[in-house]
N, C-alpha and C positions, 0 to 999 in steps of 0.2 A: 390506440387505446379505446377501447368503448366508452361511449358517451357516460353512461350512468359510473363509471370508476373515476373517481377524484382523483388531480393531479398528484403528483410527488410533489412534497416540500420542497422548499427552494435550499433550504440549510438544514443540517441535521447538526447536533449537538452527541461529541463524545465525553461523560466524566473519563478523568485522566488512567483509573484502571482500563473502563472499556476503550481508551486509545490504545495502551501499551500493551494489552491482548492484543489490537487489533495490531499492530506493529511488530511486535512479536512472530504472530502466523504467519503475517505477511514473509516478514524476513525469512521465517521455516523453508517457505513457499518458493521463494526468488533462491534458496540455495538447491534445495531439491532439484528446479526446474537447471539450475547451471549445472549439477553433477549429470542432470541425463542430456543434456546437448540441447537445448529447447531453448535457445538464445534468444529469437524473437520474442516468445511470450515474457521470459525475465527481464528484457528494455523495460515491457512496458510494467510490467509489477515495479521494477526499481524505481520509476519514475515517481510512481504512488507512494511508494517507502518513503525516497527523498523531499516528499512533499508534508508529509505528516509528518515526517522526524524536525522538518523546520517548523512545523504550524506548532509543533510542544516544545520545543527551542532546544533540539541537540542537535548536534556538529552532523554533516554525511553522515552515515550509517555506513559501520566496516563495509567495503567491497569497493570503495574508492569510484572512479569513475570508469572501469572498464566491467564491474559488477564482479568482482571476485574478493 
């Protein structure tokens, strides 16, 4: 990073719309990537999913734990 660019913030804050947009795409995203065979990149998107569907307090997100 160049000296004169200020760091990234340590935390960012989503209101609850801009989470469940962002959750939403996601999901789009992670099923897309499973219909074209693109297994590695969906681990790691599902990972993301599951992480923010708990930080707004809902259960797994369909696709259980093998991503489907």
């Amino acid at each position: 990073m160049p000296a004169n660019t200020p760091e990234p913030p340590e935390q960012i804050r989503y209101d609850l719309d801009e989470a469940l947009t962002l959750l939403g795409a996601l999901e789009d995203a992670r099923d897309a990537l499973i219909d074209s065979g693109h297994l590695a990149v969906v681990v790691g998107i599902e990972t993301e999913i599951r992480a923010l569907s708990r930080k707004l307090g809902f259960d797994d997100p369909a696709g259980g734990t093998d991503g489907r």
